[in-house]
VOTORGU-513840 format. One line per field, with one value per residue (C-alpha): residue number from 1; chain; z, x, y. Coordinates in steps of 0.25 Angstrom, whole numbers. Example, Ala and Ser with C-alpha at 12.3 -4.5 7.8 and 13.67 -1.06 7.14 Angstrom:
num	1;2 $
cadena	A;A $
up	31;29 $
east	49;55 $
north	-18;-4 $
! end
This chain:
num	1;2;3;4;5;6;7;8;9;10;11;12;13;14;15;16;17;18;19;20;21;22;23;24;25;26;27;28;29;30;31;32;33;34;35;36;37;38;39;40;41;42;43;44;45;46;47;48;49;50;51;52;53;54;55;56;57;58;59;60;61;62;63;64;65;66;67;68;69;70;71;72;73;74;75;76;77;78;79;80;81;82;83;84;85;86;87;88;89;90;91;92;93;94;95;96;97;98;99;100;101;102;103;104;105;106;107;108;109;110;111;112;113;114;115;116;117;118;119;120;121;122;123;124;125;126;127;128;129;130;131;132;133;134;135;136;137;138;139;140;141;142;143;144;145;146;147;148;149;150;151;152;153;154;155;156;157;158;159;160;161;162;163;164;165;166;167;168;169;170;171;172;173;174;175;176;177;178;179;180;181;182;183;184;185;186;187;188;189;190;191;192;193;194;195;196;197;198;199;200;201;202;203;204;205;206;207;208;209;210;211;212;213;214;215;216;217;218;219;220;221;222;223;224;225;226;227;228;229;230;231;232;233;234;235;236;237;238;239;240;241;242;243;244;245;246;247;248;249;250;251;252;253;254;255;256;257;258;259;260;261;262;263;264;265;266;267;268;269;270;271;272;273;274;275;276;277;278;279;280 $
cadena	A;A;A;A;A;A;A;A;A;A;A;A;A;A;A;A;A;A;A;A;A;A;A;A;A;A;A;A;A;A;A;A;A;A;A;A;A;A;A;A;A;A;A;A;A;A;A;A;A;A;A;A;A;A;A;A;A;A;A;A;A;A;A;A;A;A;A;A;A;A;A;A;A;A;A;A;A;A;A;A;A;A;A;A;A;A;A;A;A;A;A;A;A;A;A;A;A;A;A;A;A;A;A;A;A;A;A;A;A;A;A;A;A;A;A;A;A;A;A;A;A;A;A;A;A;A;A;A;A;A;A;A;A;A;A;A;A;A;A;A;A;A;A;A;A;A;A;A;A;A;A;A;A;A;A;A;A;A;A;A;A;A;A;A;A;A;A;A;A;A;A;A;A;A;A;A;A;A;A;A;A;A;A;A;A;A;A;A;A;A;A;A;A;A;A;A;A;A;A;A;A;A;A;A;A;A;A;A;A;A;A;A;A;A;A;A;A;A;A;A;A;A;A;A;A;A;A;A;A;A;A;A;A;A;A;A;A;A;A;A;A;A;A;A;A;A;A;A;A;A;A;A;A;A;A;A;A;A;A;A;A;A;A;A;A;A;A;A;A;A;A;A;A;A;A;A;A;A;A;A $
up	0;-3;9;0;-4;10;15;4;6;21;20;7;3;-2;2;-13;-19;-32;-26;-19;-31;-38;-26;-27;-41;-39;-27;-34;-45;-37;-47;-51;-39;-36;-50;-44;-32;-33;-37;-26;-15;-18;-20;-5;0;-5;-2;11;17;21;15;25;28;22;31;31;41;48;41;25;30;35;22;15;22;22;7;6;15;3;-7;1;3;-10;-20;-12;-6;6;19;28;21;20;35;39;33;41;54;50;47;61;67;63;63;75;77;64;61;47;48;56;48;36;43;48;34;27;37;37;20;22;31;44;52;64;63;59;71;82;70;68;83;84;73;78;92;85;77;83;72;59;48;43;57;61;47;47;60;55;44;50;61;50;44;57;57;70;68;78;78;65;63;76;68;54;60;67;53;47;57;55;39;33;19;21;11;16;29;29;23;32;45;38;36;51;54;48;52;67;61;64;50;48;34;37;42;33;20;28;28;13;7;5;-4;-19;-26;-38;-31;-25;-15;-17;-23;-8;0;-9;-6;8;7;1;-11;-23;-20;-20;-33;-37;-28;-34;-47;-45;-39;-50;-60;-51;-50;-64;-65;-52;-51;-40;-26;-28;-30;-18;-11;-15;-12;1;7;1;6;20;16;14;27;35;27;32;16;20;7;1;9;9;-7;-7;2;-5;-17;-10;-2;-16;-26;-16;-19;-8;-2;0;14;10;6;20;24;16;21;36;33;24;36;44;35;36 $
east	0;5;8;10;-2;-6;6;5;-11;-7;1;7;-2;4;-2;-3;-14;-9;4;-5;-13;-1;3;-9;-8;6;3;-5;9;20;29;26;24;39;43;37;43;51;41;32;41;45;33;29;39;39;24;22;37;44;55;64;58;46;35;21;12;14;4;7;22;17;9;22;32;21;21;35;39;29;38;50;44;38;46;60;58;64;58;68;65;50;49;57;45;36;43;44;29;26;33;23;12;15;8;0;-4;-5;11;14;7;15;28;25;20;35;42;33;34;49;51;53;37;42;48;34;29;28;23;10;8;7;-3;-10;-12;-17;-26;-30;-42;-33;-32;-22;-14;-18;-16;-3;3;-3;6;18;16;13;27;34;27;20;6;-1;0;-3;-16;-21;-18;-22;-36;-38;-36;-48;-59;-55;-56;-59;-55;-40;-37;-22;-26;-34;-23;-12;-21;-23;-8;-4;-13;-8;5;-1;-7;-20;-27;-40;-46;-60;-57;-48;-56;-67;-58;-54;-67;-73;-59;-60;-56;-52;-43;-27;-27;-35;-27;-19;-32;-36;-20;-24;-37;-32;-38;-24;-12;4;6;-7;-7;7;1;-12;-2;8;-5;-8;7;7;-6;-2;12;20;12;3;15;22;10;7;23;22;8;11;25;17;9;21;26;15;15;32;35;47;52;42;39;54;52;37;42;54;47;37;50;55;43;34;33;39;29;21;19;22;35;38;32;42;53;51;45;59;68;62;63;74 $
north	0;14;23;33;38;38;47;58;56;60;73;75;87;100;114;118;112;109;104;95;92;88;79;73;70;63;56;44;45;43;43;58;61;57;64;78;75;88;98;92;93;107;111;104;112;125;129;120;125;113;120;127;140;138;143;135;129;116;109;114;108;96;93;96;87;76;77;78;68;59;63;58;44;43;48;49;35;44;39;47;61;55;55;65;75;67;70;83;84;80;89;96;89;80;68;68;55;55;59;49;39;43;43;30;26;31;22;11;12;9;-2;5;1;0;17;19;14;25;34;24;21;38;37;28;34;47;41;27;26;30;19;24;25;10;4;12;6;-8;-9;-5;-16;-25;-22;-24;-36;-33;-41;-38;-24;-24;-32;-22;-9;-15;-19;-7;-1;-9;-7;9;6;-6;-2;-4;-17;-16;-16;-28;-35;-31;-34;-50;-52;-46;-57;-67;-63;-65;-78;-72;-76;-68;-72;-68;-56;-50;-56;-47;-36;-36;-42;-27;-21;-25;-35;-28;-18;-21;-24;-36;-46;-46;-47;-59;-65;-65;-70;-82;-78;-76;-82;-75;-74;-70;-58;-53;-56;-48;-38;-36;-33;-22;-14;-17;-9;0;1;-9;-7;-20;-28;-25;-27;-39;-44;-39;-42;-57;-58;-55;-67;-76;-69;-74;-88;-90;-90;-82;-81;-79;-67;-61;-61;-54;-42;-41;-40;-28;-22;-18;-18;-9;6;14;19;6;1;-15;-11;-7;-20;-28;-20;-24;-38;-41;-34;-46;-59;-67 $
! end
């Protein structure tokens, strides 16, 4: 899943309108987005102040440093400098929990959960009934392999909004990491997302429904269509499989394969980071 969609949805808003439109426009084009990444960030800077000596107020420049700190992660591949305008931006704005979400989200992305952690927990306690917050700290206890922790958040996440497909699929593999199987329940939880739209073929993987290869075959005619992210998915959430399954092998190839082939900014490929930096 991208996380960055969700970041720039966040913050990255620039106090020019047509600077913002043409934000807007790039977002859903990373690719161009990156291309004008220079004009975009001189323009962030010159009419929200982030520049030394500029003069605006605390909320123009927090806009802008959240959007910049997007153009570090995404087009920079710059985590450091990415995060870096985060903490500046809650210096400013402290305890702001969309901040702290997408702080925790750049760390999370690149394989460091556990710095993420006191972020999310903060998040969490300002907003005990966010989602995003809940489904936020799941994920990152799912890729620290903390189960437990992870099936508590992820559920939590579906009783405050039962249309989170990814949520129901990481709350069933936490499970059967804890040997917990919950067929019924997460065939419940899945059987109201369509069929027709990714991601489906995973849902129907775990319910028994495709096998291995066919997921990855479903999911490579969808990057071709869509670009890279289904594939990666697919490699990563069935390397979880073979996790669970002991196909050690098996599973070390599958999150190599989303460690490398994921786009930078999607949250499995933090998950096939840390889950590697554990396999023998």
């Amino acid at each position: 899943m991208r996380w960055a969609i969700i970041l720039i949805g966040a913050v990255a808003m620039s106090v020019c309108q047509e600077a913002k439109s043409q934000t807007s426009r790039l977002v859903e084009d990373r690719p161009a987005l990156c291309l004008h990444m220079e004009e975009i960030r001189a323009e962030i800077e010159s009419t929200s102040g982030v520049v030394e000596g500029g003069v605006v107020g605390p909320e123009q420049k927090v806009r802008a440093l959240g959007q910049r700190a997007s153009l570090h992660f995404l087009c920079e591949r710059d985590v450091d400098a990415a995060v870096a305008d985060i903490d500046a931006a809650l210096l400013l704005s402290p305890g702001d929990p969309a901040l702290l979400r997408i702080r925790a989200a750049y760390l999370t992305t690149a394989g460091y959960a556990n710095l993420a952690m006191e972020d999310l927990d903060r998040a969490v306690m300002l907003e005990p009934n966010s989602p995003l917050s809940r489904r936020a700290r799941g994920i990152a206890y799912l890729h620290l392999a903390q189960y437990q922790e992870a099936a508590t958040d992820l559920q939590t996440t579906l009783l405050l909004n039962p249309a989170q497909p990814y949520a129901a699929l990481e709350l069933h593999i936490a499970r059967l990491h804890l040997n917990a199987p919950d067929a019924e329940e997460f065939a419940r939880n899945t059987a109201r997302f369509s069929v027709h739209e990714w991601p489906a073929p995973l849902l129907a993987y775990y319910r028994g429904e495709v096998g291995e290869e066919d997921v990855l075959r479903l999911a490579s005619r969808e990057a071709d269509r869509n670009g890279a992210g289904q594939r990666c998915e697919a490699a990563y959430y069935t390397g979880q499989s073979a996790l669970v399954e002991a196909r050690t092998s098996r599973a070390r190839a599958l999150f190599q394969e989303a460690a490398e082939g994921c786009p930078f900014d999607f949250s499995e490929r933090g998950g096939a980071l840390e889950e590697l930096s554990r396999l023998p």
